[in-house]
N, CA and C of each residue as an Amber inpcrd file, in Angstrom:
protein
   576
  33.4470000  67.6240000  93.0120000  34.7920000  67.7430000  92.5230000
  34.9280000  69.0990000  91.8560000  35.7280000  69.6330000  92.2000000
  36.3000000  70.9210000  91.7910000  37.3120000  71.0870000  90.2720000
  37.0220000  71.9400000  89.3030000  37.4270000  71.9350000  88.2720000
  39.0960000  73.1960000  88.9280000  40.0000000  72.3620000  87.9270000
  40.9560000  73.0730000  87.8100000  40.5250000  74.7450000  86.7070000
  41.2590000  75.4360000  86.6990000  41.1110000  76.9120000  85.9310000
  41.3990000  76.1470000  84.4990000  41.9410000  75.2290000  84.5670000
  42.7110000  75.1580000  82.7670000  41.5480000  73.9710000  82.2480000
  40.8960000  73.4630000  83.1300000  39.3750000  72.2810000  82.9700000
  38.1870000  73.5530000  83.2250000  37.9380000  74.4270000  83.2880000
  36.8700000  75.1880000  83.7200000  36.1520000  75.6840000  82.7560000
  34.2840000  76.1180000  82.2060000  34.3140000  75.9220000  80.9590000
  34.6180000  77.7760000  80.3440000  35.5340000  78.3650000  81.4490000
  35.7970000  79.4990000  80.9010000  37.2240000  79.7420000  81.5920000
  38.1990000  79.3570000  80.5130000  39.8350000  78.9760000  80.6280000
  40.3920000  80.1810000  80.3740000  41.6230000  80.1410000  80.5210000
  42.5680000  81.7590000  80.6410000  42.0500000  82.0370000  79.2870000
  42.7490000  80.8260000  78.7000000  43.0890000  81.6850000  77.0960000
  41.4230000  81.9460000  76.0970000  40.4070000  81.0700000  76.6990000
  39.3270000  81.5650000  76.4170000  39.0190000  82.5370000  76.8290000
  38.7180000  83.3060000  78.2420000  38.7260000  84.3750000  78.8630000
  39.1790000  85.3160000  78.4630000  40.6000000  85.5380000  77.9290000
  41.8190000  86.2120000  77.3960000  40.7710000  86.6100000  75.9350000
  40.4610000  85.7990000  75.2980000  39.7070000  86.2850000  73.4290000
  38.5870000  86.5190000  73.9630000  37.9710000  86.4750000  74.8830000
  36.1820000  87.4490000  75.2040000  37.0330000  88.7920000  75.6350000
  37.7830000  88.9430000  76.6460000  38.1670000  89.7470000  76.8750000
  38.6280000  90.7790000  75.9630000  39.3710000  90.1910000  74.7840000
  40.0640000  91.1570000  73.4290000  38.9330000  91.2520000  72.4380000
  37.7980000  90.5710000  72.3760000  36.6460000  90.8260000  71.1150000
  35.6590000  91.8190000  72.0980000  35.5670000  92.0920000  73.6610000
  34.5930000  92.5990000  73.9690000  35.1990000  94.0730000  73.7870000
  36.9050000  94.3030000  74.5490000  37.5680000  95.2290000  74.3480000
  37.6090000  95.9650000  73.2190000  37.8620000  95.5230000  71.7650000
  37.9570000  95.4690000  70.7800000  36.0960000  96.6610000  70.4390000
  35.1660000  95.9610000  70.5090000  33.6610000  96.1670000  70.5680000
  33.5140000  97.4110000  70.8460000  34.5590000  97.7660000  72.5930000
  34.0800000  98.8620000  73.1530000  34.9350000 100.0310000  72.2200000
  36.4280000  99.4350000  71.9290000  36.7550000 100.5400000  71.3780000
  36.0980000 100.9840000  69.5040000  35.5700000 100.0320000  69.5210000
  34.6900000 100.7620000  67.8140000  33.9010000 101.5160000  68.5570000
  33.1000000 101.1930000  69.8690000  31.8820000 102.2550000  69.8960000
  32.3230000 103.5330000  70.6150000  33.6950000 103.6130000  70.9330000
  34.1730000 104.5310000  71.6430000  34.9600000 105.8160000  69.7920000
  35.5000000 105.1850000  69.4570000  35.4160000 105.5840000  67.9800000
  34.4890000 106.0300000  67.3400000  33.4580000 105.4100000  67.2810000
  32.0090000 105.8840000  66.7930000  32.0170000 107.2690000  67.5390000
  31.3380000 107.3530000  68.7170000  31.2700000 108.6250000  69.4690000
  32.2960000 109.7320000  69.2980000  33.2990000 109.3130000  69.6560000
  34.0850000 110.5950000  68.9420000  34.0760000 111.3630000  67.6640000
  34.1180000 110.1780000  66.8610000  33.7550000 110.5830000  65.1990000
  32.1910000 111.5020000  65.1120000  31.0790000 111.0780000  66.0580000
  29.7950000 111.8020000  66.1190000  30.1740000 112.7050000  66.8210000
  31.0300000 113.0700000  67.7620000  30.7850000 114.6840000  68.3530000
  31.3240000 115.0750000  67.7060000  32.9150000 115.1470000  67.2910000
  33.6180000 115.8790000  66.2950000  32.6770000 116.1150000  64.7240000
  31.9760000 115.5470000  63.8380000  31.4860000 115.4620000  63.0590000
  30.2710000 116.8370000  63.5720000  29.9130000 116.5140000  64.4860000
  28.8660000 118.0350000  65.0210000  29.0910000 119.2080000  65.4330000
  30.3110000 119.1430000  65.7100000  31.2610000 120.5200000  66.0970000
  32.0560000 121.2670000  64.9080000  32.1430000 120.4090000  64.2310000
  33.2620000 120.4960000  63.4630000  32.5710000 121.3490000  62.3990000
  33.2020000 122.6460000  61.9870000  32.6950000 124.0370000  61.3350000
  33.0580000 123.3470000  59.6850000  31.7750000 124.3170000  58.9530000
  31.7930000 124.2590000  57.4780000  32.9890000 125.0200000  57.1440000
  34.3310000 124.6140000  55.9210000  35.1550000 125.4940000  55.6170000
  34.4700000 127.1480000  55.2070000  33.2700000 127.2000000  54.6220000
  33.3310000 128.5140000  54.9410000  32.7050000 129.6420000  56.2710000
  32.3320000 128.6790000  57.4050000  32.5750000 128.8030000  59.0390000
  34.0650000 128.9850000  59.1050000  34.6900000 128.3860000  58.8480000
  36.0870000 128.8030000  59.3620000  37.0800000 129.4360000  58.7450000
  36.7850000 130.0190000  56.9980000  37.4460000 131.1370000  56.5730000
  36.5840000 132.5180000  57.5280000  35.7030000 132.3150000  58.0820000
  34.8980000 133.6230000  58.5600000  35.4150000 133.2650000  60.0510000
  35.4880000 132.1260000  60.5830000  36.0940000 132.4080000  62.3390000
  37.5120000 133.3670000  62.2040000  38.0760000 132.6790000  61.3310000
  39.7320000 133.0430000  61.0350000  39.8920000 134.8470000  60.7910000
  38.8690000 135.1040000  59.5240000  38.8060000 136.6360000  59.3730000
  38.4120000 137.4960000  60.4380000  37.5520000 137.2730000  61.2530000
  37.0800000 138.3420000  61.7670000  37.7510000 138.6270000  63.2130000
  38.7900000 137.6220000  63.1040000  39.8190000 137.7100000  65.0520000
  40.8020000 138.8730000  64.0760000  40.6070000 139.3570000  62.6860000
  41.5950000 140.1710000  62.6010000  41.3750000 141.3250000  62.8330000
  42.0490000 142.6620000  63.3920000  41.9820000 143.8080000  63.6640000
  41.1460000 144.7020000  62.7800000  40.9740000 144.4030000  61.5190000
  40.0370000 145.2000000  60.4230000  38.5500000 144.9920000  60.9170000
  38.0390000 145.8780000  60.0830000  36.5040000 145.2590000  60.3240000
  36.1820000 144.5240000  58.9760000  34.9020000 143.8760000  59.9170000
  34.6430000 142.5780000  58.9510000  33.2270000 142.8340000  59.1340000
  32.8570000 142.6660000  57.9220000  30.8560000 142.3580000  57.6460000
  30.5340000 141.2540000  57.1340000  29.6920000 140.3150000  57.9730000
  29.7120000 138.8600000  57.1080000  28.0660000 139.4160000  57.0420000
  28.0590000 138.6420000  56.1480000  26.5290000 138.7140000  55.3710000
  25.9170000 137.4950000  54.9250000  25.2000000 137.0310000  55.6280000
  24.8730000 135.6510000  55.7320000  23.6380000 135.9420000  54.5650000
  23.2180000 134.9070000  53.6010000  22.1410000 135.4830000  52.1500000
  21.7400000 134.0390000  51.5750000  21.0480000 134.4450000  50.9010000
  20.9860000 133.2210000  49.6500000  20.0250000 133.5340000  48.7110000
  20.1990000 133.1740000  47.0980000  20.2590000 133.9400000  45.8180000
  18.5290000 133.8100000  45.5580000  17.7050000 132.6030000  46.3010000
  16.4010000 132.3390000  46.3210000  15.7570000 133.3450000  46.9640000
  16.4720000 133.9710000  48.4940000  15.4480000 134.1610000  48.9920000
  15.0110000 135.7020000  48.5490000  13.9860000 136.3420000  48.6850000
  12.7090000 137.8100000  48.0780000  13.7430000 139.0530000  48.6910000
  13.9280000 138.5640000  50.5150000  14.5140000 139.5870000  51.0330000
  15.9570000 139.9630000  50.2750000  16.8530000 139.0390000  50.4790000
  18.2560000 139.1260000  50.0190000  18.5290000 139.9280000  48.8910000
  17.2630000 139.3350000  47.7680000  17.2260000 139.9820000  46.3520000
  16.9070000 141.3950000  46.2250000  16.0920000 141.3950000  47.1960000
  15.8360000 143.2440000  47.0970000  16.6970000 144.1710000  47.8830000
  17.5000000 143.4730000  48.7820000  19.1550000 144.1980000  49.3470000
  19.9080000 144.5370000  47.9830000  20.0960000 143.6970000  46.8770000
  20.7850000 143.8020000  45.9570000  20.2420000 144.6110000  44.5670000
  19.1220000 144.4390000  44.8170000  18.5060000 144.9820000  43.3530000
  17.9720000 147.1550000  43.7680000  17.9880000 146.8730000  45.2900000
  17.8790000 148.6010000  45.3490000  19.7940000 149.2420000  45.1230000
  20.6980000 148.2850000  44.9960000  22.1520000 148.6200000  45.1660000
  22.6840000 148.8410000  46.1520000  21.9380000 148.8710000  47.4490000
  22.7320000 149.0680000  48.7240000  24.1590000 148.2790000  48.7350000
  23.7610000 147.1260000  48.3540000  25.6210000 146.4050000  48.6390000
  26.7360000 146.8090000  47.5300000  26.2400000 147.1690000  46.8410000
  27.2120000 147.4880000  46.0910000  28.0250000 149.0900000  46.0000000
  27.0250000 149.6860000  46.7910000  27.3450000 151.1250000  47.0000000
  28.2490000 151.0230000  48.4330000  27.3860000 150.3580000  49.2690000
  28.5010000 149.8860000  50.3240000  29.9340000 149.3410000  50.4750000
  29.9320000 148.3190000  49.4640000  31.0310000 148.1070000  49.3850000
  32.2210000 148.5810000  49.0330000  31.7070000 149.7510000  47.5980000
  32.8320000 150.5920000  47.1430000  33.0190000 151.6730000  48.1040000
  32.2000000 152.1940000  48.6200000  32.6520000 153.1670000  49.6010000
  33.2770000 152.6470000  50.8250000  33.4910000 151.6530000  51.0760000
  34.3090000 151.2110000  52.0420000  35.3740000 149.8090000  51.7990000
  36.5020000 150.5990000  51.0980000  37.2100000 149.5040000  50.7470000
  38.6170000 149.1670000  51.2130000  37.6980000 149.6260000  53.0230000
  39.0950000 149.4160000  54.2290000  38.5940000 148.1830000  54.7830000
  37.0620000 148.2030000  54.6660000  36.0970000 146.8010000  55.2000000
  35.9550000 145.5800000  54.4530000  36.5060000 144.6110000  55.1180000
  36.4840000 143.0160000  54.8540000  35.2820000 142.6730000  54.5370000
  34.7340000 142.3750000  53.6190000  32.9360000 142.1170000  53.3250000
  32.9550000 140.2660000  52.8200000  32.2740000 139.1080000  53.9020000
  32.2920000 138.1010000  53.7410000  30.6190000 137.8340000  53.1210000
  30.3710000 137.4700000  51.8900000  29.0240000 136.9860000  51.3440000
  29.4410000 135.4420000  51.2750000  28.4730000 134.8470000  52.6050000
  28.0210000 133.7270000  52.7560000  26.9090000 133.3400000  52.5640000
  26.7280000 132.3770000  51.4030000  25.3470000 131.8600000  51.4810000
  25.2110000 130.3360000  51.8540000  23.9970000 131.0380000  52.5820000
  23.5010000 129.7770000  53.4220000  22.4860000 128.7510000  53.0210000
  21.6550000 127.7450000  53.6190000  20.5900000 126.9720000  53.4250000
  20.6060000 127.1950000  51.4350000  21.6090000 127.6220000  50.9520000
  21.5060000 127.0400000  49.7120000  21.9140000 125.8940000  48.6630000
  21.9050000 124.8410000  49.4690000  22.8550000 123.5130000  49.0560000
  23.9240000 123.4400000  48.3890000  24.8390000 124.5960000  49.3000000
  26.5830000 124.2710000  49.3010000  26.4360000 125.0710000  47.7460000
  26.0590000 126.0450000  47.0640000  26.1070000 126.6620000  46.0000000
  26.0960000 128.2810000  46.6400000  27.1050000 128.9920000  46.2130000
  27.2910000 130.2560000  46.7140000  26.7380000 131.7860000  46.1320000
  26.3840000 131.3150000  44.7090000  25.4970000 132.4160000  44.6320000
  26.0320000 133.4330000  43.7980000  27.0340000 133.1490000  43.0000000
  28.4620000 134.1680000  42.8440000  27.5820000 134.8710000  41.4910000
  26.8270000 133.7810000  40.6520000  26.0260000 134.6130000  39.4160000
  25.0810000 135.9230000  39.9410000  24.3980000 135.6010000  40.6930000
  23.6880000 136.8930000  41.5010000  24.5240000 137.8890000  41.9000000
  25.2930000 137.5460000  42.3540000  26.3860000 138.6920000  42.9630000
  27.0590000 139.7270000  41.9080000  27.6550000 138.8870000  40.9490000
  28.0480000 139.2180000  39.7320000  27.2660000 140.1400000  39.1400000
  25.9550000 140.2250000  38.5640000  24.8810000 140.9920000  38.1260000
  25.2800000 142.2460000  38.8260000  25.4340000 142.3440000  39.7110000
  25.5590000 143.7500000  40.9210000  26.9340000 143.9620000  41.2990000
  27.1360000 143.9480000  40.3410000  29.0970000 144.1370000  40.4680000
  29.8950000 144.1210000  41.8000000  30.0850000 142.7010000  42.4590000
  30.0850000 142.7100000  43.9810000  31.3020000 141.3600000  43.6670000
  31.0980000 140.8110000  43.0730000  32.2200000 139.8940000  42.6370000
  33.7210000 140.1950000  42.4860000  33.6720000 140.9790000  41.5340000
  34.9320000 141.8420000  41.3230000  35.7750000 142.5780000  42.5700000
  35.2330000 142.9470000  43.7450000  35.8010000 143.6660000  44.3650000
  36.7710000 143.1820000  45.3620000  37.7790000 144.0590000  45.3220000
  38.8000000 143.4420000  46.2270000  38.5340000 142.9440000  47.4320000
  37.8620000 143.8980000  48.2610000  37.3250000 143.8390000  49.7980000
  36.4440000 142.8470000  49.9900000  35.9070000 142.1160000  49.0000000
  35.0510000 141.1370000  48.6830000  35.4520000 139.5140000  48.4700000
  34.5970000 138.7920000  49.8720000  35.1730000 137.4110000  49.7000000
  33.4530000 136.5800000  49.7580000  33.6290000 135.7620000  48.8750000
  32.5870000 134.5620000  48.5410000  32.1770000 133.6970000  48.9500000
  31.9700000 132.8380000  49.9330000  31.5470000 131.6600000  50.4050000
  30.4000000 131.1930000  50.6270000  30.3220000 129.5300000  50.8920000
  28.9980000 129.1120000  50.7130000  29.3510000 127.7900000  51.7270000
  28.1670000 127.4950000  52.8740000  28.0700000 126.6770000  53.7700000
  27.5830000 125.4490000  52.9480000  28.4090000 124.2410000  53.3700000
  27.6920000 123.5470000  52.0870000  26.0240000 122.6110000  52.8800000
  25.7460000 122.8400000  54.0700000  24.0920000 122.5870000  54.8190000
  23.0370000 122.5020000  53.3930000  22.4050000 122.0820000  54.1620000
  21.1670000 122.0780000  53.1270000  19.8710000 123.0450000  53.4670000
  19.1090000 123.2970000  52.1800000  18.4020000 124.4500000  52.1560000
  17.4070000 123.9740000  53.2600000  16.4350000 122.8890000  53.6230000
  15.2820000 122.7570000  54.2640000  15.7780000 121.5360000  55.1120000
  14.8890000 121.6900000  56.0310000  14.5990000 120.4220000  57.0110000
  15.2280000 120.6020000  58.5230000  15.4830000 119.5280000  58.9210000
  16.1170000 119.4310000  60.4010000  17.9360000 120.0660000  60.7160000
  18.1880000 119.5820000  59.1520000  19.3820000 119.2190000  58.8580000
  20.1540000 120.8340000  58.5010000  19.3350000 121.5180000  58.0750000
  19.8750000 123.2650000  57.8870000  20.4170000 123.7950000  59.1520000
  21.1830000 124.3550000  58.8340000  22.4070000 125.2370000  60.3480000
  21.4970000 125.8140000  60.5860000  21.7530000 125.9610000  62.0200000
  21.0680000 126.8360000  63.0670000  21.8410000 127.9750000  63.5470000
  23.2020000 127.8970000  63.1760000  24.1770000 128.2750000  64.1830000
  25.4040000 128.7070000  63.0360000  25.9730000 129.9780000  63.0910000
  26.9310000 129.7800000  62.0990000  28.3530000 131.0160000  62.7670000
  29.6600000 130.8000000  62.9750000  30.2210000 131.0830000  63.8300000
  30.1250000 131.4130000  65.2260000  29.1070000 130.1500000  65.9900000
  28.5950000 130.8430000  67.0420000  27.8020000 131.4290000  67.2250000
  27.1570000 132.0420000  66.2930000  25.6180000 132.5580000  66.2510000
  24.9400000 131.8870000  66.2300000  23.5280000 132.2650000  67.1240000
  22.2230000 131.5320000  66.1590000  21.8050000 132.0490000  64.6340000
  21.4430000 131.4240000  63.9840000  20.9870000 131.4590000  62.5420000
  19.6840000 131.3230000  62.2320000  18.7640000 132.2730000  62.1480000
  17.5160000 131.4460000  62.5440000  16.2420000 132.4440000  60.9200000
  17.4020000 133.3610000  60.4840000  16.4480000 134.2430000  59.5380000
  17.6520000 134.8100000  58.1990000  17.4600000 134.8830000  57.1720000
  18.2330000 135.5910000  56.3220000  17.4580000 136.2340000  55.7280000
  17.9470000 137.5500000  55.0640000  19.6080000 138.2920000  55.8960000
  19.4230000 138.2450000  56.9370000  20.8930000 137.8490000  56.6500000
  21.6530000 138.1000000  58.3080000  22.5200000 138.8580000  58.1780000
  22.8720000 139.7930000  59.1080000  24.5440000 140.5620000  58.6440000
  25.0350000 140.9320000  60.4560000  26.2420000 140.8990000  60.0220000
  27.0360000 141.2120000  61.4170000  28.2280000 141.6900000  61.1170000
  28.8670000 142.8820000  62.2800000  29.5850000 143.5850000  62.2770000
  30.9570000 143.0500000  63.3570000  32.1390000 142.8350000  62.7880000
  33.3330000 142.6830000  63.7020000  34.4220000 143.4190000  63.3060000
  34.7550000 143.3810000  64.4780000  36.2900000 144.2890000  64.6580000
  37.2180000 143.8350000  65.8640000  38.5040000 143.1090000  65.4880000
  38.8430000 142.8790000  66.7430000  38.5850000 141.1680000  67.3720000
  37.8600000 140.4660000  66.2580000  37.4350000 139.5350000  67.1440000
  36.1110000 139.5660000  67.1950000  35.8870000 140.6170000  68.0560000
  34.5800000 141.7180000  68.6910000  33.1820000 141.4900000  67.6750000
  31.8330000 141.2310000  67.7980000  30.6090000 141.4640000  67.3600000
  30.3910000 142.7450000  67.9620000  30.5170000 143.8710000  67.1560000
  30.3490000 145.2390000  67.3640000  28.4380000 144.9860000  67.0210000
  27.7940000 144.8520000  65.8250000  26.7580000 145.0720000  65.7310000
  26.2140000 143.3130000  65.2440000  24.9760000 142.9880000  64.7710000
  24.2040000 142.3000000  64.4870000  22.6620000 142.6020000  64.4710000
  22.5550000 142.0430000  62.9440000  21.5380000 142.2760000  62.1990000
  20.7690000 141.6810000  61.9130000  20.0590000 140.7940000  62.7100000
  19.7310000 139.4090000  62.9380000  18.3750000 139.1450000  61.5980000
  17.0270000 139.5620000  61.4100000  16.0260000 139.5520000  61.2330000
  15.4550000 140.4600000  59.9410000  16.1640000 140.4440000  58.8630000
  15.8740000 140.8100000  57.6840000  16.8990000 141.8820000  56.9460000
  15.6530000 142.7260000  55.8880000  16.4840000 143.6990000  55.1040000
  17.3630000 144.4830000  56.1370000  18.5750000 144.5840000  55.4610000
  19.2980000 146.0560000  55.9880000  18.8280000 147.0010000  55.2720000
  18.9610000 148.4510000  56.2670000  19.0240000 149.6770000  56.2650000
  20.5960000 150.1520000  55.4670000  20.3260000 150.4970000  54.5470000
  22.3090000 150.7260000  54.2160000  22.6520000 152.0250000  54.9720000
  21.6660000 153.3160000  55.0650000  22.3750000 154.2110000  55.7790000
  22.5680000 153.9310000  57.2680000  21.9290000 152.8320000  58.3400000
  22.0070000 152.5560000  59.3290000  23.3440000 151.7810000  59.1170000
  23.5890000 150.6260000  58.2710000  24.5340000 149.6100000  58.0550000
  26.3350000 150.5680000  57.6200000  26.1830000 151.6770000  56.7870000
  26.7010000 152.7710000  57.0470000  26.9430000 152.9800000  58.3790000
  26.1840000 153.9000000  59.1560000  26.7460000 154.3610000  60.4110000
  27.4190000 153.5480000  61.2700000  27.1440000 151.8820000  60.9840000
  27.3740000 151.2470000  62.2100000  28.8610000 150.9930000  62.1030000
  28.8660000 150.9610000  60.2910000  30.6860000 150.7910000  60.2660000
  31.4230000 152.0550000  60.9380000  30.8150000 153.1880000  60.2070000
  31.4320000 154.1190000  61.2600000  31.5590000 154.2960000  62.8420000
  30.7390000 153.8840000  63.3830000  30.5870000 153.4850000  64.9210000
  31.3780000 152.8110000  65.1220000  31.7790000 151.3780000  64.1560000
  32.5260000 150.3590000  64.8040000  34.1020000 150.5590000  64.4850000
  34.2320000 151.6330000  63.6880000  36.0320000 152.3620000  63.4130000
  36.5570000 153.1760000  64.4180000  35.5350000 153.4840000  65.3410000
  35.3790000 154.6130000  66.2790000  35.8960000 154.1620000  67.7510000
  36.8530000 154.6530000  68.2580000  36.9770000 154.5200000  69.7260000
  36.4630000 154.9970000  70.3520000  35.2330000 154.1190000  71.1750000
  34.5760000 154.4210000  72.2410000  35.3040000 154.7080000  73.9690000
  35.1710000 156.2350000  74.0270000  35.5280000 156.5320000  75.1680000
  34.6180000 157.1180000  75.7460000  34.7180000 157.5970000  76.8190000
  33.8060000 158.3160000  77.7720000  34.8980000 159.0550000  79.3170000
  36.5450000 158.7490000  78.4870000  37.2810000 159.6200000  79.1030000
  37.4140000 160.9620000  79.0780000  37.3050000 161.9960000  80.4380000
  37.2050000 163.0880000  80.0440000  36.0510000 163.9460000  80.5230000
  34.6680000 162.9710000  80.7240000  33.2130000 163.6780000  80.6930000
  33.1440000 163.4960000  82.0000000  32.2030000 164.5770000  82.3660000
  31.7550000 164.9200000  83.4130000  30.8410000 163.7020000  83.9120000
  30.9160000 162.9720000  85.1650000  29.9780000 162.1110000  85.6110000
  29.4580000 162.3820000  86.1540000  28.4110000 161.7870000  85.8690000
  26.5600000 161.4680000  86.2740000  27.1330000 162.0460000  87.9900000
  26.1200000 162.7270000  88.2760000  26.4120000 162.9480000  90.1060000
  24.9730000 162.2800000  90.1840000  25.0500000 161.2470000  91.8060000
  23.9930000 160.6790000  92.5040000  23.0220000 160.9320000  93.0320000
């Protein structure tokens, strides 16, 4: 004997509530996932005062640092940044510190009169200093050593400074390089 659909031991309106609790199920875990990629993509506010600055036409020097580390401290204590900065106060200068648990560093800075300056903006990634969990990556860069410093104009990564102390008279020229319109209209070409 054959069961009717409304005698069967899986009926519309039973069918109908597996159907809305399994539905229901998929969309939390479909929620979940979104919330996890966005949550991994999704830039530190001071990642995105520095995406925002550097699409502008000025030049921009972000300076990726932090107030612990030997190298950073001896960028600051020979005065290179601070001599840099006043002599160029057409250049956007971003001091980001990094892997320092969301603390920016502003007392160090201060000491070396770098705080005060107009051309001068402050930020701090709030990542953490050690482990798995520290940025790797910070506007698109890899991040892998501080100092870090990089040069934009335009949008544009004119230079990058990936792997320790700066040179200030090199860090010098490069701003000048990067104010500079590169042409090569005019010159005699290479013959084959």
């Amino acid at each position: 004997m054959t069961k009717g659909i409304g005698h069967s031991s899986l009926s519309v309106g039973h069918f109908a509530f597996i159907l809305r609790q399994n539905m229901s199920f998929l969309r939390f875990w479909i929620l979940v996932a979104v919330l996890a990629s966005t949550s991994l993509q999704a830039e530190s506010p001071a990642e995105q005062a520095v995406l925002a600055a550097i699409k502008s036409p000025e030049l921009a020097v972000v300076h990726l640092w932090a107030p612990w580390c030997s190298n950073c401290q001896a960028e600051l204590k020979n005065g290179g940044w601070t001599k840099v900065v006043k002599e160029n106060p057409n250049v956007k200068f971003y001091f980001v510190a990094v892997w320092n648990d969301g603390q920016d560093g502003r007392s160090m800075l201060k000491k070396f009169n770098i705080v005060d300056q107009p051309n001068v903006t402050i930020l701090a990634d709030p990542g953490p200093r050690r482990g798995e969990n520290k940025i790797k990556q910070f506007a698109g860069l890899q991040l892998s050593w501080i100092p870090t410093t990089w040069i934009y104009k335009d949008g544009d990564l004119r230079y990058a400074l990936n792997y320790g102390e700066v040179r200030f008279p090199v860090l010098q020229q490069f701003l000048e390089d990067s104010q500079s319109e590169w042409s090569h209209k005019g010159e005699p070409k290479l013959e084959e």
